[in-house]
FIKOL-601475 format. One record per residue (C-alpha): y, x, z; residue in one letter. Coordinates in steps of 0.2 Angstrom, whole numbers, padded with zeros to 4 digits, always signed. Layout:
<recs>
YXZa...
</recs>
This chain:
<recs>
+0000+0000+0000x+0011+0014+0004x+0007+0022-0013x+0014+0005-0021x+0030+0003-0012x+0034+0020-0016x+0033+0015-0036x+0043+0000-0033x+0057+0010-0024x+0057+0022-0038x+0059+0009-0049x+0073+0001-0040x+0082+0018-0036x+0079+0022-0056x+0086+0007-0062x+0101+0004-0049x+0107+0023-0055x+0107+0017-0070x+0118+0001-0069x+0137+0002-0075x+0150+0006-0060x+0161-0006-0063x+0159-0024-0057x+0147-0037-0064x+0136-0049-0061x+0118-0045-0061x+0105-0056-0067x+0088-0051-0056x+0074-0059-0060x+0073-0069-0074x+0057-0075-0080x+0046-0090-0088x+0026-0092-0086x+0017-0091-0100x+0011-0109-0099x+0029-0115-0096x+0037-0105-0111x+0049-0112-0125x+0055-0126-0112x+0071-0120-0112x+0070-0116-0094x+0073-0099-0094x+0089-0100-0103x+0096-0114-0090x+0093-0100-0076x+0101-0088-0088x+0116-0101-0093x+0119-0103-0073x+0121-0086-0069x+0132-0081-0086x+0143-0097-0082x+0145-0089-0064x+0150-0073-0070x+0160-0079-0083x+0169-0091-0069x+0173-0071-0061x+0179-0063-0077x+0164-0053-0075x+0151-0047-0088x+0133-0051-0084x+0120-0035-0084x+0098-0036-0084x+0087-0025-0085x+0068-0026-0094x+0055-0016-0098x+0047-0027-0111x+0053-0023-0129x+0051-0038-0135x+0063-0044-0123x+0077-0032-0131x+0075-0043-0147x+0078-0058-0138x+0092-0054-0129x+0099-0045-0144x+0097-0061-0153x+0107-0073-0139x+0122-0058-0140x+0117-0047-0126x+0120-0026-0130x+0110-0013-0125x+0122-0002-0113x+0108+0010-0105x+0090+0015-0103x+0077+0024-0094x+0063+0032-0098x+0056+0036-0083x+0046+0028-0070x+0045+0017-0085x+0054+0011-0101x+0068+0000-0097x+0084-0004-0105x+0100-0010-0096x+0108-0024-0105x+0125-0033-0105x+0131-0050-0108x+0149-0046-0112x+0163-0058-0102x+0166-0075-0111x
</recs>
């Protein structure tokens, strides 16, 4: 168990070094099950949290370490800002202010 915490905080540390300095709003976990997919319910979590940091004058920042999910976001107007290669690939993306 020790061994698997230990990853996880890498991971967090990794990614949170990575994040933009300035202020934002950050999207954590965003995610559908795979029976539930194509409902729309992922983008209502999405639309909440991008209406709430549009509400600050704040861009929205996520991170993923799914490829695929790079498309998709790319595809509703969010910009790769960052990436890590290391503990595992991710990229950091941003949803500019509205």
């Amino acid at each position: 168990m020790t061994d698997v915490l230990a990853r996880v905080q890498g991971y967090d540390d990794a990614v949170h070094a990575a994040l933009p300095t300035y202020p934002f709003w950050y999207l954590g976990v965003l995610g559908t099950h795979p029976d539930s997919a194509g409902r729309g319910w992922g983008r209502a979590v999405m639309r909440a949290g991008l209406a709430r940091a549009a509400a600050d004058g704040l861009p929205a920042i996520l991170e993923t370490s799914k490829p695929a999910n790079v498309k998709l976001y790319r595809r509703v107007g969010w910009e790769v800002v960052g990436s890590l290669a290391e503990p595992v690939p991710t990229w950091i993306m941003q949803q500019p202010r509205r």
